[in-house]
N, C-alpha and C positions, 0 to 999 in steps of 0.2 A: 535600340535606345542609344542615344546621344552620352556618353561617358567623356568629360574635359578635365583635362591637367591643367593646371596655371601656374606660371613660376614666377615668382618675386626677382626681378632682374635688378634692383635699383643696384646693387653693386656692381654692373656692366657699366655704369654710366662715373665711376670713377675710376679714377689710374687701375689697370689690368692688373693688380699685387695682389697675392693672397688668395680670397675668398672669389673673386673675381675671375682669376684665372682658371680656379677649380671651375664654377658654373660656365664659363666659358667651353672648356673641355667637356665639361659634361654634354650641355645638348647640341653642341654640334655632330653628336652621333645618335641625335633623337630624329632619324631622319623618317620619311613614312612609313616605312619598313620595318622599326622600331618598336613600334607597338601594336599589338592588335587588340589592347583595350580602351585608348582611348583614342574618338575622333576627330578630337578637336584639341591643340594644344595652345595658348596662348603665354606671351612674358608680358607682365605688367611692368612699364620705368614710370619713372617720372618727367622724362624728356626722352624726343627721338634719339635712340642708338646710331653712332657712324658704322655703320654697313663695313665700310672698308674694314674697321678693325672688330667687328662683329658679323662675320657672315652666315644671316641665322640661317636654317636648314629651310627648301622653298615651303613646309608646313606649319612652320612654326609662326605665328603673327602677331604682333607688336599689338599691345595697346597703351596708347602713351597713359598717365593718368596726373596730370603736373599739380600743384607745384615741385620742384625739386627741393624738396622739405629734407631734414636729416633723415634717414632711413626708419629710427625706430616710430618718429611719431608719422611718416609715411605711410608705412605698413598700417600704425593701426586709423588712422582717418582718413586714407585714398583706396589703399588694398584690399584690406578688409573688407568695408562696406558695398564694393563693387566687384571680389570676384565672388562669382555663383559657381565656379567650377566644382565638381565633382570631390576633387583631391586639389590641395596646394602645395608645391613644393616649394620652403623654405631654406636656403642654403648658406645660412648665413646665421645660425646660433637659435633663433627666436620666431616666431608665430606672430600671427596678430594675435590680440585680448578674445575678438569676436571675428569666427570666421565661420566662415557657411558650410563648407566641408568639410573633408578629412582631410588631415597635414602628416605630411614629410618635412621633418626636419633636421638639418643638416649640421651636427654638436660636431667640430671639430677637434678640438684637447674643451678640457676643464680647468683651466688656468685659474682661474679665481677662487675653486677649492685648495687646489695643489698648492702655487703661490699666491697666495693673499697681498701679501708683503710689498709684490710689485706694482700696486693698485694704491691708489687715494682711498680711504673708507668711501668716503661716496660714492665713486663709480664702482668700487669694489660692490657696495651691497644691491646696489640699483640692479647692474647688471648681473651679479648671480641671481639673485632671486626672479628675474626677468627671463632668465636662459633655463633655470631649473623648474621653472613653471610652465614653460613652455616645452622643455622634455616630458615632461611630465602628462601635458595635457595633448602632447602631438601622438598620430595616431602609427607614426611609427618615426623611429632615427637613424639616419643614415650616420659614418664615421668613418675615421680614415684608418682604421687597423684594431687589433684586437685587444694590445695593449688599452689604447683611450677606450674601449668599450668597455673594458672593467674597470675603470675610472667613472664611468659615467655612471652604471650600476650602481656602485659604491656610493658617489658623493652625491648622487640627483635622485637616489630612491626611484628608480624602475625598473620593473623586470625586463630580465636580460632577453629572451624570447620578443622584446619590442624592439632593441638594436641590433643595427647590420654593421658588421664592420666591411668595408668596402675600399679595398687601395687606389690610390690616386697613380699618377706616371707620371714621368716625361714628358711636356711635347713632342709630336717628332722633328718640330724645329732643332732642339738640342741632340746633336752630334758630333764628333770627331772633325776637326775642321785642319786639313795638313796642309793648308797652300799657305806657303812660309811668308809672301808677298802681302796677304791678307792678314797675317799675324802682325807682323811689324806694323801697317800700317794701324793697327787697334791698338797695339803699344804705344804707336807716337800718337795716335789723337788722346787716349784715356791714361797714359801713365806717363808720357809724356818724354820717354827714355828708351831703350832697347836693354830693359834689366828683368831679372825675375820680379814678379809681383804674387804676395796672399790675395787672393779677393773674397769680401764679401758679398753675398745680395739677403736682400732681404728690408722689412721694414725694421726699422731703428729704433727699437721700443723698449722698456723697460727688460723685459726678459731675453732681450736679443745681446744685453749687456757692452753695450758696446764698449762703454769704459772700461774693461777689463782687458777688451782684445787688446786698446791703445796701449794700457801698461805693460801686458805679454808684447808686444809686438818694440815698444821700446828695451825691452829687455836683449831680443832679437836685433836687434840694428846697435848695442851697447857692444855687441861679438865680432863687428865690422862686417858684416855680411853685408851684401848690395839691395838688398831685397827692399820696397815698396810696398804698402799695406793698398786696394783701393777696394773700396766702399759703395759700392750701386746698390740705390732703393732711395725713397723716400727719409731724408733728414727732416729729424726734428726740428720744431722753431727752437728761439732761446740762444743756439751760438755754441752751447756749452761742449760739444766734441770740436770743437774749430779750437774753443778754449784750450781744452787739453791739450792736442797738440801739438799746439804752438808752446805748453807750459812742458813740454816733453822735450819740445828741440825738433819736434818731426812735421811740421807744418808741410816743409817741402816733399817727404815721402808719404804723406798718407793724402789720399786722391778722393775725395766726394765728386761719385761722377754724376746722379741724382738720378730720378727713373731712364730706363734705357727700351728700349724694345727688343723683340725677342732676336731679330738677327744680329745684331751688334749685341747682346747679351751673347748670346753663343760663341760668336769671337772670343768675348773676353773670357769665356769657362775652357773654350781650348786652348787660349794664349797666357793663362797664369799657371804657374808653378802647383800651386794647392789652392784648397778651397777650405774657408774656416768658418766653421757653422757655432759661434759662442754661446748659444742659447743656454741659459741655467733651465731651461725647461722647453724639450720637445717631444710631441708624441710622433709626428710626422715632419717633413722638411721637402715642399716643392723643389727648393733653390740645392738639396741633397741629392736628390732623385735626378735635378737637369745639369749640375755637376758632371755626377758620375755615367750619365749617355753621353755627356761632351767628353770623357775621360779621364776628367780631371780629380785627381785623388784628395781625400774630403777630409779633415780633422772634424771631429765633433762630438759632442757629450755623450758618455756612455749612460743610455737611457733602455729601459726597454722597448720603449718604440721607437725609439733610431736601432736597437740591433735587431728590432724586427722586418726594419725597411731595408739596413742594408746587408744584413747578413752576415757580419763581419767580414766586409768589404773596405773598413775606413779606421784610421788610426784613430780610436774614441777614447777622450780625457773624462776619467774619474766625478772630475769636477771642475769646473769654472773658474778658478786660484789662477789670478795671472802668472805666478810660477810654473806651475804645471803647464799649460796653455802654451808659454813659451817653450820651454823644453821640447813641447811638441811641435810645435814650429818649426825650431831650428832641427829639431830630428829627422824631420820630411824635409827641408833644406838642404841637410848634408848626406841627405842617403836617396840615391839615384833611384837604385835597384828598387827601393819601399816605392819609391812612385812611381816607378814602371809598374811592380806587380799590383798596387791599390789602383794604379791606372786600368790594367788590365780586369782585374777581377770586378770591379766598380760597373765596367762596361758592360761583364755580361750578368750583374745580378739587376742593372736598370732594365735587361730585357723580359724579367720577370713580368715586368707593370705592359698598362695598354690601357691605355684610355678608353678604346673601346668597349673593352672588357668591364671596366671602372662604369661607363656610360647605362651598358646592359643590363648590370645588376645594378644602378640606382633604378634606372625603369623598373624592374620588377620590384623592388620593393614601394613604387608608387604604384603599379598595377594591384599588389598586396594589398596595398593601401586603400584601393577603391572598391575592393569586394571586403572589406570585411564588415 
């Protein structure tokens, strides 16, 4: 008998950050070999995928389903209605209303119970109750560690026996990059100087707090130190960090270099000093994890699911207080030896992860999915 997986792919068809990147990694190791439960695997977009920077597996087959609608009302009046597949795998928070199958669905953190605060009421409530109803009603949950599993339990009312917690990795794009020719040259195109630089990556969102890094990071350049803030990921509209700033005195040291790809991202994680992950709230941290295979030694909130990802591998701030923040800045600054050894140990705890590994256990828990 004919058993079909179908996966929600519309987040392939915007900038590779985040959610994107995870399903990205994921089926590119859904290769035929993959599975022996299902025959047939399709991704539903909304417009054709560029192959180049999607190279799907030769089993895997596109079905387009247009228009290119926002994702949630997509899902529920193109997806929905058209896949018959056996099992759906959704990677991206939420379900359709009506689906023919059984679902996987893929809760990453619970931001909106944890922090409310960083949300508008409106999309705060639209969207939890959208995401907790679709935990609820999916016939199993995928997750990126054990921490956010007992968050999900707790604030979304399901039993734990329905979530997998499932680690994410690395690319193996991101590694150790020594050819000093290629360093410099990513310093003069993205920093624009041959100085030390923090970098961020990451999308620039309320809980990414970037305004705090700005005020830690003016505290840091008040010490005369030479160092450079730069900032890769998707900027907000509106202005308002160009505002700061320039109301700080640092327009010319802090760099918005804006989405980057992955080989010139990896440059820039072996050509900065540190890496500084500001989130007031993480369970996991891609831009963590490809850091520390590039080498590059990590400041970042001491959460339980950051010391579950790195192990204590990374100098982690209590809190988000641009004082503290700073301090730790300038601490990894002036201390060589701490970023050698967060360097070194950073490297060998990112070899824990494996995408592959990551891949094989989402498949069975969609194979789960189909027999039950």
């Amino acid at each position: 008998m004919s058993v079909r997986l179908g996966i929600n792919g519309w987040r392939l068809c915007a900038p590779h950050t985040g959610v994107a990147r995870y399903l990205l990694n994921v089926i590119r190791h859904w290769t035929p070999d993959a599975t022996t439960t299902f025959s047939e695997i399709t991704i539903y977009t909304p417009r054709p995928l560029d192959r180049r920077l999607v190279p799907l597996p030769p089993n895997i087959r596109e079905r387009v389903l247009g228009p290119h609608w926002p994702m949630i009302v997509w899902e529920n009046l193109r997806l929905g209605p058209v896949a018959h597949d056996e099992v759906l795998f959704c990677p991206s928070y939420s379900r359709p209303i009506v689906a023919r199958g059984r679902t996987v669905v893929a809760t990453h953190d619970v931001i909106y119970h944890v922090r409310p605060e960083l949300f508008p009421p409106s999309v705060r409530l639209f969207y939890r109750r959208l995401y907790d109803w679709s935990d609820r009603h999916a016939t199993a949950i995928t997750t990126l560690g054990h921490a956010v599993k007992r968050e999900i339990v707790a604030h979304c009312r399901v039993p734990p026996e329905k979530v997998f917690p499932i680690h994410p990795a690395p690319a193996e794009t991101f590694r150790p990059v020594r050819d000093a020719a290629a360093l410099a040259a990513v310093r003069a195109r993205r920093v624009g100087a041959e100085v030390p630089f923090f970098l961020f990556v990451g999308k620039m969102t309320g809980r990414r707090s970037l305004p705090r890094l700005l005020d830690a990071f003016a505290r840091v350049k008040r010490t005369g130190l030479p160092h450079r803030l730069v900032l890769t990921g998707l900027k907000p509209a509106g202005g308002e960090l160009d505002e700061q700033a320039a109301r700080l005195g640092l327009a010319a040291d802090i760099i918005f270099t804006g989405y980057v790809d992955d080989e010139e991202l990896n440059l820039l994680y072996s050509a900065a000093e540190s890496f500084v992950m500001p989130s007031v709230y993480e369970t996991t941290s891609l831009p963590v994890m490809e850091a520390q295979a590039a080498g590059l030694p990590v400041i970042a909130l001491d959460t339980e699911g950051l010391r579950e990802l790195t192990a204590d591998t990374a100098l982690q701030v209590p809190d988000m207080d641009p004082a503290r923040l700073g301090d730790a800045m300038l601490r990894m600054a002036g201390d060589a030896g701490l970023r050698r050894d967060l360097s070194a140990r950073g490297l060998e705890n990112a070899r824990r992860f494996s995408w592959r590994r990551c891949s094989a256990e989402t498949m069975a828990v969609c194979e789960r999915a189909a027999a039950a």
